[in-house]
TIKE-932410 format. One record per residue (C-alpha): x, y, z. Coordinates in steps of 0.25 Angstrom, whole numbers, plus 5000, padded with zeros to 4 digits. Example, Ala and Ser with C-alpha at 12.3 -4.5 7.8 and 13.67 -1.06 7.14 Angstrom:
{X 5049&Y 4982&Z 5031}
{X 5055&Y 4996&Z 5029}
***
This chain:
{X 4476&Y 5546&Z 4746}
{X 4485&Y 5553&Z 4736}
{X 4481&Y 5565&Z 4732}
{X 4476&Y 5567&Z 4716}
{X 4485&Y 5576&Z 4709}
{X 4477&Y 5589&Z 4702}
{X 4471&Y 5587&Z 4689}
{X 4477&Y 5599&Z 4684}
{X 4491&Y 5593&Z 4687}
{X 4489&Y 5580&Z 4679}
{X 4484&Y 5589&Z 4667}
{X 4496&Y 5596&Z 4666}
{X 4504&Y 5584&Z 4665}
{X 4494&Y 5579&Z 4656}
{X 4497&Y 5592&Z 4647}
{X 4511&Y 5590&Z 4648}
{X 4513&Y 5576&Z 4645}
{X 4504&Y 5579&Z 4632}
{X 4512&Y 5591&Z 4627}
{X 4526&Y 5581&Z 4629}
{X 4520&Y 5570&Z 4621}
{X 4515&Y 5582&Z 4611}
{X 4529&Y 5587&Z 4611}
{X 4535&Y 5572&Z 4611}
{X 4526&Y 5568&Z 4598}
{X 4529&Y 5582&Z 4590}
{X 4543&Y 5582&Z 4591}
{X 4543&Y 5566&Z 4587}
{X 4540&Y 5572&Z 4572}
{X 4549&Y 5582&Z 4570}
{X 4561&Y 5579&Z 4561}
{X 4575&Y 5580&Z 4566}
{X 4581&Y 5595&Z 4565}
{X 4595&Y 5587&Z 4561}
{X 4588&Y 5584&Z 4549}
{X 4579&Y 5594&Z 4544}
{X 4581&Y 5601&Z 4531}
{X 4576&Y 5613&Z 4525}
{X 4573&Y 5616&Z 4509}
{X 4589&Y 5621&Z 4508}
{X 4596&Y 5612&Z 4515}
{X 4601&Y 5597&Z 4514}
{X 4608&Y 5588&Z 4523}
{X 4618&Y 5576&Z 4521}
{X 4618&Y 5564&Z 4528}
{X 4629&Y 5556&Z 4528}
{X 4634&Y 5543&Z 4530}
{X 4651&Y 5538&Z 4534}
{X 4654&Y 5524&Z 4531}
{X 4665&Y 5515&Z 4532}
{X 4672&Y 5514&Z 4517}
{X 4676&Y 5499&Z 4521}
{X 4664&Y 5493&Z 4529}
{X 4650&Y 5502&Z 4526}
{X 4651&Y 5504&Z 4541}
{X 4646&Y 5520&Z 4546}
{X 4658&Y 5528&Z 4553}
{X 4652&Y 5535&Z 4566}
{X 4659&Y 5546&Z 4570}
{X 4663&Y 5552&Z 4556}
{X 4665&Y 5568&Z 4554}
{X 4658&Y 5573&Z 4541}
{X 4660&Y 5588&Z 4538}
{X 4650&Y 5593&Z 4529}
{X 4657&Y 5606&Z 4522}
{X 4650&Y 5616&Z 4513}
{X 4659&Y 5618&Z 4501}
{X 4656&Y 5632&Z 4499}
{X 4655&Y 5637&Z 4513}
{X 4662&Y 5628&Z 4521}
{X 4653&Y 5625&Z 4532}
{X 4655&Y 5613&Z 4537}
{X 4646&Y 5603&Z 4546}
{X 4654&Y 5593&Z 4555}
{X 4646&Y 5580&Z 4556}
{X 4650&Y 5566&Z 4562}
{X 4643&Y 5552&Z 4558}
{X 4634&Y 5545&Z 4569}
{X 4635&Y 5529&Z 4570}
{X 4627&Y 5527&Z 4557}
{X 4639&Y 5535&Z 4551}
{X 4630&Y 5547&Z 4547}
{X 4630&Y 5562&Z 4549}
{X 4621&Y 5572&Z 4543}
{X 4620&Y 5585&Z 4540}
{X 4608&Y 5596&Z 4537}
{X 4603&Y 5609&Z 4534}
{X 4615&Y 5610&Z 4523}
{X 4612&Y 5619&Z 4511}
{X 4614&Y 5616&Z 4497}
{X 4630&Y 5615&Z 4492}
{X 4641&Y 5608&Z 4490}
{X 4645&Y 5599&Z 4505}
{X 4658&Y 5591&Z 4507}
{X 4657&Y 5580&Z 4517}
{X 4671&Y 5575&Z 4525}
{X 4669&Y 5563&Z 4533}
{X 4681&Y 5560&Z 4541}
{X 4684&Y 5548&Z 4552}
{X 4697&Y 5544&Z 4559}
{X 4700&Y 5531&Z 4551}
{X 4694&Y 5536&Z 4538}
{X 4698&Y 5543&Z 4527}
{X 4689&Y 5556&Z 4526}
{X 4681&Y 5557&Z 4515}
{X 4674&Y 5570&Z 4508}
{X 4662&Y 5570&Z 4499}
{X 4656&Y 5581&Z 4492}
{X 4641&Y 5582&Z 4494}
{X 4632&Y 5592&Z 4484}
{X 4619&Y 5597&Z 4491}
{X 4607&Y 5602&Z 4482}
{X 4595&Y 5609&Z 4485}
{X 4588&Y 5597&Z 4478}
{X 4594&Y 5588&Z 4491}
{X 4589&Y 5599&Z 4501}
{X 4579&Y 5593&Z 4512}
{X 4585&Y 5581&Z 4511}
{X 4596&Y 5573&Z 4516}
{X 4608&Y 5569&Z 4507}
{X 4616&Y 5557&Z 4510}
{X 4631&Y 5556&Z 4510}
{X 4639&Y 5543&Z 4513}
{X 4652&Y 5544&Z 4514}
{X 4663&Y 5533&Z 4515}
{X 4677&Y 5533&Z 4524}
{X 4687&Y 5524&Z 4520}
{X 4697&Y 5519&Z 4531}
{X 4710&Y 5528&Z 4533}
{X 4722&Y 5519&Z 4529}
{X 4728&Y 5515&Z 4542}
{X 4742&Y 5520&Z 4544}
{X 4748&Y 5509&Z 4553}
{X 4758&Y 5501&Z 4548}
{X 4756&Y 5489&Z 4545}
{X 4765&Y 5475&Z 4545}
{X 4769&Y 5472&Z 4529}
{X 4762&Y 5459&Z 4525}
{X 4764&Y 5450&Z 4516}
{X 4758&Y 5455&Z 4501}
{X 4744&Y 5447&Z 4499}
{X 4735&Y 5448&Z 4490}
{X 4727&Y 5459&Z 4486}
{X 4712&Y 5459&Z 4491}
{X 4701&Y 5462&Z 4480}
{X 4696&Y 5476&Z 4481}
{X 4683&Y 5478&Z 4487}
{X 4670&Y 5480&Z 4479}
{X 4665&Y 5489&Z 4486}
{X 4663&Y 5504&Z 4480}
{X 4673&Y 5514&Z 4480}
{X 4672&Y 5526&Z 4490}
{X 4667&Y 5539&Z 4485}
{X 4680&Y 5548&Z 4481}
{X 4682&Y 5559&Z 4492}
{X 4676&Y 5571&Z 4485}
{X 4661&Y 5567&Z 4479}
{X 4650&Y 5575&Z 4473}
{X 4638&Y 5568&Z 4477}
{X 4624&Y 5576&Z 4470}
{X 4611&Y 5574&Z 4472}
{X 4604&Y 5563&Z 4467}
{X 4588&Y 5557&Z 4463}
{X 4580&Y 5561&Z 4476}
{X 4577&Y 5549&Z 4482}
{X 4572&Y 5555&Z 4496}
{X 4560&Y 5560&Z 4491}
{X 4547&Y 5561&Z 4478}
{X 4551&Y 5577&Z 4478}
{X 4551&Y 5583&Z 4462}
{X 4562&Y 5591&Z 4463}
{X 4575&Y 5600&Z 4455}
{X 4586&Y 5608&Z 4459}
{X 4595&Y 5618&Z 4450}
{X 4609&Y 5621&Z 4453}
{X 4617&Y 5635&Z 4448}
{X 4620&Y 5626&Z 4436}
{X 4607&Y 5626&Z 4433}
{X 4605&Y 5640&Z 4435}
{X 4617&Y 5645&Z 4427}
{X 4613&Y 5634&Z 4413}
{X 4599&Y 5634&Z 4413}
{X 4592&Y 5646&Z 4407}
{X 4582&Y 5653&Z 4415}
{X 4571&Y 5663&Z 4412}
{X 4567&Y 5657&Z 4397}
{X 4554&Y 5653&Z 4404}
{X 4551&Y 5663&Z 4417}
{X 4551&Y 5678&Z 4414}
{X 4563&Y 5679&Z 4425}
{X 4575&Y 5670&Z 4426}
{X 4573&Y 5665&Z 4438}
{X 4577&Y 5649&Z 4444}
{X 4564&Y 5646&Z 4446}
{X 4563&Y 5643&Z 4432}
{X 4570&Y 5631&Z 4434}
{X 4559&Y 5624&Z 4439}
{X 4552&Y 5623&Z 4426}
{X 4562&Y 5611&Z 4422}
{X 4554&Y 5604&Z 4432}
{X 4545&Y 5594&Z 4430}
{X 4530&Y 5598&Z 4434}
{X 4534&Y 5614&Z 4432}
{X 4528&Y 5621&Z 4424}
{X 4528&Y 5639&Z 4421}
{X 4517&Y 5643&Z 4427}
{X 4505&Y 5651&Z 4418}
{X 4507&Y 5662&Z 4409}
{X 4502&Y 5674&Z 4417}
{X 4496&Y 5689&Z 4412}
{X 4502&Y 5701&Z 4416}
{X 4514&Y 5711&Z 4414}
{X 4522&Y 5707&Z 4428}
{X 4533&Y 5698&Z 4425}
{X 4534&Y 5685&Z 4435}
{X 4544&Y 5675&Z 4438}
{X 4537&Y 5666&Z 4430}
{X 4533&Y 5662&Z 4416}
{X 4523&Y 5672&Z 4414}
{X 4521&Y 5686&Z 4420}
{X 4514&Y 5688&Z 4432}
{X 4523&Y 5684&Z 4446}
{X 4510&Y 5680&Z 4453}
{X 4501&Y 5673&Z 4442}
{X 4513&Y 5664&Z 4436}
{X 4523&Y 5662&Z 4447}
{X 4535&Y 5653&Z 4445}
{X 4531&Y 5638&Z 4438}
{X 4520&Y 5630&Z 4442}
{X 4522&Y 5616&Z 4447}
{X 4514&Y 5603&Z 4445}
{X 4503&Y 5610&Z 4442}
{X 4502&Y 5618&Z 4453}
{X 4501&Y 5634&Z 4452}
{X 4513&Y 5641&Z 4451}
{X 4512&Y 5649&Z 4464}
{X 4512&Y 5634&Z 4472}
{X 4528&Y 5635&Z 4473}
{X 4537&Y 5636&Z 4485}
{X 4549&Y 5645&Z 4481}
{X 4561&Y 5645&Z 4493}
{X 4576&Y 5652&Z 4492}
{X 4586&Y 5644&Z 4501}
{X 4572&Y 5639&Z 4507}
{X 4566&Y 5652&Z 4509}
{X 4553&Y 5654&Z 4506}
{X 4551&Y 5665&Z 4492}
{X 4538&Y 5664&Z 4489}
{X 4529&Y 5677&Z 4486}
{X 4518&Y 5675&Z 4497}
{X 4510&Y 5684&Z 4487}
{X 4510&Y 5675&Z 4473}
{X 4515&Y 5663&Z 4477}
{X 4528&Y 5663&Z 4468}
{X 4544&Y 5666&Z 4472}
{X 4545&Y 5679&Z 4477}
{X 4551&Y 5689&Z 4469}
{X 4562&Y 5699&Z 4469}
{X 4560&Y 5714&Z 4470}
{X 4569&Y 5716&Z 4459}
{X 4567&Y 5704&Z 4452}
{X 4559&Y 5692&Z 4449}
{X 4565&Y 5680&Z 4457}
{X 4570&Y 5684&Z 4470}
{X 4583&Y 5678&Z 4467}
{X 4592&Y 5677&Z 4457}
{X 4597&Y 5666&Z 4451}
{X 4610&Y 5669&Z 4453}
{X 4609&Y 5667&Z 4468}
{X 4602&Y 5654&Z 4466}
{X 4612&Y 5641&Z 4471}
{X 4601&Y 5629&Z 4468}
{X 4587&Y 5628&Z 4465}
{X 4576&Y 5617&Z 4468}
{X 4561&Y 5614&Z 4464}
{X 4553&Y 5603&Z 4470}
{X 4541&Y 5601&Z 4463}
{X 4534&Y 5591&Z 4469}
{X 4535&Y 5584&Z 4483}
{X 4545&Y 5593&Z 4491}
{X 4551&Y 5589&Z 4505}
{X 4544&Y 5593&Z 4517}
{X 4552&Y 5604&Z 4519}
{X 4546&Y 5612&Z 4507}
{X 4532&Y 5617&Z 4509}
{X 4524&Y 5629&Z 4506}
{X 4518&Y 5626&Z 4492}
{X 4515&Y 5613&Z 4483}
{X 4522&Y 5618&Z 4469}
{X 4536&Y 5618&Z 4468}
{X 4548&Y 5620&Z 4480}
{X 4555&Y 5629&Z 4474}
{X 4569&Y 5631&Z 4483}
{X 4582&Y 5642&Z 4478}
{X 4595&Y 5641&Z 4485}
{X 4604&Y 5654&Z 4485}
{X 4618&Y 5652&Z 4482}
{X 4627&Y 5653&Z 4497}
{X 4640&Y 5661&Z 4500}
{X 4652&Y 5651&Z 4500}
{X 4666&Y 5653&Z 4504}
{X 4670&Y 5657&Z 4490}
{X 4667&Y 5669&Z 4486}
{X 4655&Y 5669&Z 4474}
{X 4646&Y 5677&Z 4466}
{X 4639&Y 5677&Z 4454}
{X 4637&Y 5689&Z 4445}
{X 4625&Y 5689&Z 4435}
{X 4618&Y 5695&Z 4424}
{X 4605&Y 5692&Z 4416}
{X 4602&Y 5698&Z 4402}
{X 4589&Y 5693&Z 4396}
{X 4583&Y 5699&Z 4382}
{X 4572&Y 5694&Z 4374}
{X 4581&Y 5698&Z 4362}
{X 4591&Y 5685&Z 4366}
{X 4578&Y 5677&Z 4366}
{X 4575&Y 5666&Z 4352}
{X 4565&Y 5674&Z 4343}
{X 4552&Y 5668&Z 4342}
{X 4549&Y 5660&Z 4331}
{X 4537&Y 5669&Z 4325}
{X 4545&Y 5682&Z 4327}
{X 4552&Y 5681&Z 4313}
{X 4549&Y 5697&Z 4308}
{X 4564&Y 5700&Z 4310}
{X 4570&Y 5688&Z 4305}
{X 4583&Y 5686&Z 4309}
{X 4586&Y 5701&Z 4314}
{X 4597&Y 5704&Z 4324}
{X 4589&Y 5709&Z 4338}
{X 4599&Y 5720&Z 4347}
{X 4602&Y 5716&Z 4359}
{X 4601&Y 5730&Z 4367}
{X 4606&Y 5733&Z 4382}
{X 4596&Y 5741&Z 4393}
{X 4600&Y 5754&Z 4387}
{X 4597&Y 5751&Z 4372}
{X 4610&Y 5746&Z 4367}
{X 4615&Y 5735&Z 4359}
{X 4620&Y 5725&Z 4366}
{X 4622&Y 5715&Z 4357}
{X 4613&Y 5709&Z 4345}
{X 4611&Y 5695&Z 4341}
{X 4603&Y 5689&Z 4329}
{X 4590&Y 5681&Z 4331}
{X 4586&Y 5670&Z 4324}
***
């Protein structure tokens, strides 16, 4: 008779088929790492045809060069003709796709923070080289009518972003343009770029607070009023990031502040900034207001800088209606130390 293996034998193998199945079914859910994104970064996924046919060109090289760094990723397309690239931050991106038989192209690609999390999509189009064999002279024919199909993109393109169509997210993004035209700190008791978000639908300034300490928000008191409420919800219900950091003050539920100043950074230093306000991507979390995100600006191989100043007076301000006891009087306009600087006349 053959002899029964131990019970304490089967068990084990019991345990260890379980933990592998365990192991098999966790790692069946988790997302590929080539194509994981964070709330900085974007990716571009792109796809080489044939000029002529429509047909995808396998074996493709694709160099995807930052403009400003020069930091450039070497990608070749797969038999769908595609090659993709993540975890790219925001700039300006040329794309050259070459293949022996084809004339190389380059397209200029622009990536927002508004398109970060998500994957943009580039085709790109390779004409045939002209062959340079020589050919026997025929007989002049005549000429064939030109193709109706569309004309291949020019060699260098600016492709923006465009309407969301990936996802129901609520969302804006502001530029350095933005930054430099609009004017900020009419409404907040700082200037600060979080006072963008109140061009947004479903924003609103949070309530007028009591108190003597100056906040970053419309009131005074930091940790009554906070920065803007959104859809309805309090104003400490916001998630505030820098280059997908977190800069929240664990205390009162608002940006954390600087020690010298109001906003922990400048605006100066700010390269894009982005507000969704309802329905963020999975990769946002924390809270349920707003996704509040800032990206510094990045060195580049040219050297840059920017030198600021900031001069607020109440004195350059409209006078309020009711206050009419000096008519039309001229207000001096004095420096720190008590002299003139200029005068202007209000009216």
């Amino acid at each position: 008779m053959r002899p029964l293996r131990p019970i304490c034998h089967i068990q084990m193998l019991a345990r260890t088929l379980a933990s592998s199945l365990a192991l098999l079914f966790v790692l069946s859910f988790l997302p590929s790492s080539a194509f994981s994104q964070d709330t900085v970064t974007g990716a571009f996924e792109g796809a080489v045809t044939n000029g002529l046919t429509g047909d995808p060109i396998e074996g493709a090289t694709a160099e995807i060069t930052n403009v400003e760094t020069n930091v450039t990723f070497t990608k070749r397309t797969d038999a769908r003709g595609r090659f993709y690239q993540g975890l790219l931050t925001p700039g300006v991106y040329r794309i050259r796709v070459s293949m022996n038989g084809y004339q190389p192209r380059e397209v200029l690609q622009r990536l927002n923070i508004s398109r970060t999390g998500e994957v943009v999509p580039v085709p790109v189009s390779l004409d045939p080289a002209a062959s340079t064999t020589p050919s026997t002279p025929t007989p002049p024919t005549t000429p064939a009518p030109a193709p109706t199909t569309a004309p291949a993109p020019t060699a260098s393109t600016v492709v923006r972003s465009g309407i969301n169509t990936l996802d129901a997210r609520l969302s804006a993004s502001f530029t350095e343009a933005e930054f430099r035209n609009l004017p900020l700190g009419g409404t907040t008791l700082t200037r600060t770029f979080d006072e963008l978000t109140l061009l947004l639908p479903g924003v609103a300034a949070p309530p007028q607070t009591l108190g003597s300490v100056a906040g970053p928000g419309v009131g005074s008191g930091v940790g009554s009023a906070g920065q803007f409420a959104v859809n309805g919800l309090r104003s400490r219900g916001n998630n505030f990031t820098v280059d997908g950091s977190d800069n929240n003050d664990e205390d009162i539920g608002v940006r954390r502040q600087g020690f010298v100043a109001l906003t922990s950074q400048p605006i100066e230093s700010i390269r894009e900034y982005q507000a969704i306000t309802l329905l963020p991507p999975a990769q946002f979390g924390r809270n349920l207001g707003a996704q509040v995100n800032a990206v510094s600006k990045s060195g580049g191989n040219q050297i840059h800088g920017t030198v600021y100043g900031f001069f607020n007076s109440s004195q350059l301000s409209a006078r309020n209606f009711f206050d009419t006891a000096f008519g039309n009087a001229t207000s001096p306009l004095l420096t720190a130390d008590g002299r003139p600087y200029c005068s202007m006349v209000s009216h």
